[in-house]
GUDOBA-166134 format. One record per residue: residue number from 0; residue in one letter; x, z negated, y of N, C-alpha, C in turn. Coordinates in steps of 0.05 Angstrom, whole numbers, plus 5000, padded with zeros to 4 digits. Atoms other than C-alpha are relative to their C-alpha. Layout:
<fidrens>
NUM_A_X_Z_Y_X_Z_Y_X_Z_Y
...
</fidrens>
This chain:
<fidrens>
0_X_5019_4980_5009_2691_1504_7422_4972_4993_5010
1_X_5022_5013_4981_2632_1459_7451_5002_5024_5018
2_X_5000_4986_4977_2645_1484_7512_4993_5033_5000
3_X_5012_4972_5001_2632_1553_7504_4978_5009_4990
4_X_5027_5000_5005_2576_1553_7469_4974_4992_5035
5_X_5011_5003_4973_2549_1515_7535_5004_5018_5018
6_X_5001_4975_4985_2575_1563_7574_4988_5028_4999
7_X_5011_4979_5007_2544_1620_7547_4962_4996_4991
8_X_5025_5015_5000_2479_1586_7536_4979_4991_5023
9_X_4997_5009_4979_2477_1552_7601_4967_5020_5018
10_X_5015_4989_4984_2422_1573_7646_4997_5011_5030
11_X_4983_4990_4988_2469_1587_7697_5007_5030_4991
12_X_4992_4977_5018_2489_1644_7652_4992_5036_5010
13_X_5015_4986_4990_2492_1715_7671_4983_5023_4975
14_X_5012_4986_5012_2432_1758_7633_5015_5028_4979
15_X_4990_4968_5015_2449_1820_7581_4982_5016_5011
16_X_5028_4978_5005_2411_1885_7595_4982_4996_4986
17_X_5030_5005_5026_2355_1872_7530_4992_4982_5028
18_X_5010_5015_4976_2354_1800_7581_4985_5003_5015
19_X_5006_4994_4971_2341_1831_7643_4972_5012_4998
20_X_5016_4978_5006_2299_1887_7616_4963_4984_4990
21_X_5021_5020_5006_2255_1835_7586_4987_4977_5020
22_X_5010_5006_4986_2245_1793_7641_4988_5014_5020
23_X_5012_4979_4987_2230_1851_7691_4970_4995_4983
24_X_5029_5002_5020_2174_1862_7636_4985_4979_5011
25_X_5019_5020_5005_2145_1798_7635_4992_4989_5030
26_X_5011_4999_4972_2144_1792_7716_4976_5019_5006
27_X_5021_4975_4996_2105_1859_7719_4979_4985_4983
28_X_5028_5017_5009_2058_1824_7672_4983_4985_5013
29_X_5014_5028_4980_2049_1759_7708_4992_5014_5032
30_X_5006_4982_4979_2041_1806_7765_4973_5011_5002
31_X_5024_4996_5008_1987_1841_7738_4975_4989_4995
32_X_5021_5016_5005_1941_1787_7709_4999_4983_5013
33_X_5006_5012_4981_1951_1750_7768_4979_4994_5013
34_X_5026_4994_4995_1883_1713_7791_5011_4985_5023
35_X_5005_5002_4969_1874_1702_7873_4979_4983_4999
36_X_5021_5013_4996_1826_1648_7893_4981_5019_5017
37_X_5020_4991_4983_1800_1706_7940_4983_5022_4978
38_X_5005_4996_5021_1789_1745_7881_4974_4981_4968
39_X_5012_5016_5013_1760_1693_7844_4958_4988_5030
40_X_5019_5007_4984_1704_1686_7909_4984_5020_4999
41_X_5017_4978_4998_1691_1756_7903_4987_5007_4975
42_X_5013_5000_5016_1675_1748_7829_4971_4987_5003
43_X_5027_5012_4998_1627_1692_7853_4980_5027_5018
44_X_5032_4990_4972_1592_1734_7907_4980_5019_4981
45_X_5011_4979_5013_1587_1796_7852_4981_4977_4979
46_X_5021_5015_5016_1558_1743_7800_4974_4997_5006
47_X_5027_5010_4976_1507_1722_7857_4983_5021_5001
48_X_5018_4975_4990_1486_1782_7872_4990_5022_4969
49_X_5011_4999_5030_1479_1803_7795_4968_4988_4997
50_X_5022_5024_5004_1432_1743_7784_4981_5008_5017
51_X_5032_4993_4982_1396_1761_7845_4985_5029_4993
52_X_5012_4980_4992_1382_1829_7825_4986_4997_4966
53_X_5021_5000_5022_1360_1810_7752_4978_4981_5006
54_X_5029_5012_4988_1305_1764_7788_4987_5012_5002
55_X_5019_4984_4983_1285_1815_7825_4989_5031_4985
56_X_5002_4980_5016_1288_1873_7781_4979_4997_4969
57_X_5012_5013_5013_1268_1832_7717_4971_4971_5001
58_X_5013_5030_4996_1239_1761_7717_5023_4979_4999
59_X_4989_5016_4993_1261_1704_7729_5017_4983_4974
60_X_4983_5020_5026_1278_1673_7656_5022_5020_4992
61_X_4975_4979_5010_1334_1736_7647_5016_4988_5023
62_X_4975_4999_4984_1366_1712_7710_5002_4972_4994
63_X_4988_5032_5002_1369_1640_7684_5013_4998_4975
64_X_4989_5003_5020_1394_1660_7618_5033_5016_5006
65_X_4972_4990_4995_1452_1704_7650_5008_4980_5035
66_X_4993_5026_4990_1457_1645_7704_5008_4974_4980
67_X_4993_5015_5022_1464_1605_7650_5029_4999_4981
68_X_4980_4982_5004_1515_1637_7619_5025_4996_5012
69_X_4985_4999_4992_1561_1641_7666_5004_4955_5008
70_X_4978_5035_4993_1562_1563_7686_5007_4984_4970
71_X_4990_5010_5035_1567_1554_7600_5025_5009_5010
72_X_4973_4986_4997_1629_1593_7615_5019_4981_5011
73_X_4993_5021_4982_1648_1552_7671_5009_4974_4991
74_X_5005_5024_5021_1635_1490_7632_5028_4998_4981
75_X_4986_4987_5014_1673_1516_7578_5028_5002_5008
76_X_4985_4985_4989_1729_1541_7617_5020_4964_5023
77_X_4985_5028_4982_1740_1459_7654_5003_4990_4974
78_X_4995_5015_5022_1734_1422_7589_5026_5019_4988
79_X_4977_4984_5010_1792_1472_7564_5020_4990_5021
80_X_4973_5007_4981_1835_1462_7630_4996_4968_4993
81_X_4996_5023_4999_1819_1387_7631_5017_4984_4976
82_X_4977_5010_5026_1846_1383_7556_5029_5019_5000
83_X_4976_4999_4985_1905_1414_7586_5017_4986_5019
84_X_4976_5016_4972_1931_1365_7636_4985_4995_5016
85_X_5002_4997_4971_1896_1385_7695_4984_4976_5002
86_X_5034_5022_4985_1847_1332_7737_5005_5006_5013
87_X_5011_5004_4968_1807_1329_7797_4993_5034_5009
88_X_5011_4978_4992_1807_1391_7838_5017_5021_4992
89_X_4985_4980_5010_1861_1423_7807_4993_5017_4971
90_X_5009_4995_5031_1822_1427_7741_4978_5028_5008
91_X_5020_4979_4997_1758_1459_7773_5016_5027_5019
92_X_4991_4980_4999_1801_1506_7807_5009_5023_4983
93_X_4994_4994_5021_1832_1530_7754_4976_5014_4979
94_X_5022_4986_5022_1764_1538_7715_4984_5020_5021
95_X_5008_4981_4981_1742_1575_7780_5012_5016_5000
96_X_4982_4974_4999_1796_1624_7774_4996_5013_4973
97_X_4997_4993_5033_1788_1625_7696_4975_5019_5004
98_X_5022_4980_4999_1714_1645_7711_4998_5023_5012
99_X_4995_4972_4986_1716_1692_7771_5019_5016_5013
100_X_4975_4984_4988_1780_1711_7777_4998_5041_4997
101_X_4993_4980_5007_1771_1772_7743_4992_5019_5019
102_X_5002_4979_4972_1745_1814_7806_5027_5009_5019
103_X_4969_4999_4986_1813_1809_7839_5011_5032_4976
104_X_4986_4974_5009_1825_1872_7786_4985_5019_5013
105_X_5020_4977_4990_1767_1911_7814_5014_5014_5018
</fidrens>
């Protein structure tokens, strides 16, 4: 009776419909919220160019408080991966994707 249990368990095993239907799902997800390091470059550039235009538009202490801001984030965003596991450059990647990944939806 072991044995069947394993067998049906097994991760070999083949899926039910609900199964299938549910994984599909959860691919299309991870699909979706998928962040791109090129994505994550093009958040930096838009950030950049944010910052530069509240200099230029405003003064200079609005673009150091929303410069600011964003490397709190940053900050924020490594100390979280680093108490996750990660080190080195896999950490600040990670918090580089966390920060400007989100342009990759644009």
């Amino acid at each position: 009776m072991g044995r069947d249990v394993e067998e049906h368990d097994g991760a070999g095993r083949e899926l039910n419909a609900y199964e299938r239907v549910l994984a599909e799902d959860r691919e299309v997800v991870r699909r979706l919220f998928r962040l791109t390091i090129g994505g994550a470059h093009a958040g930096l550039a838009i950030m950049v160019c944010v910052v530069a235009l509240v200099a230029a538009v405003g003064n200079a202490a609005w673009a150091l408080i929303v410069g600011g801001a964003v490397a709190f984030w940053f900050t924020v965003a490594l100390a979280g991966v680093a108490r996750g596991g990660r080190r080195g450059k896999a950490a600040v990647t990670r918090a580089y994707l966390l920060t400007f990944g989100w342009a990759g939806w644009l």
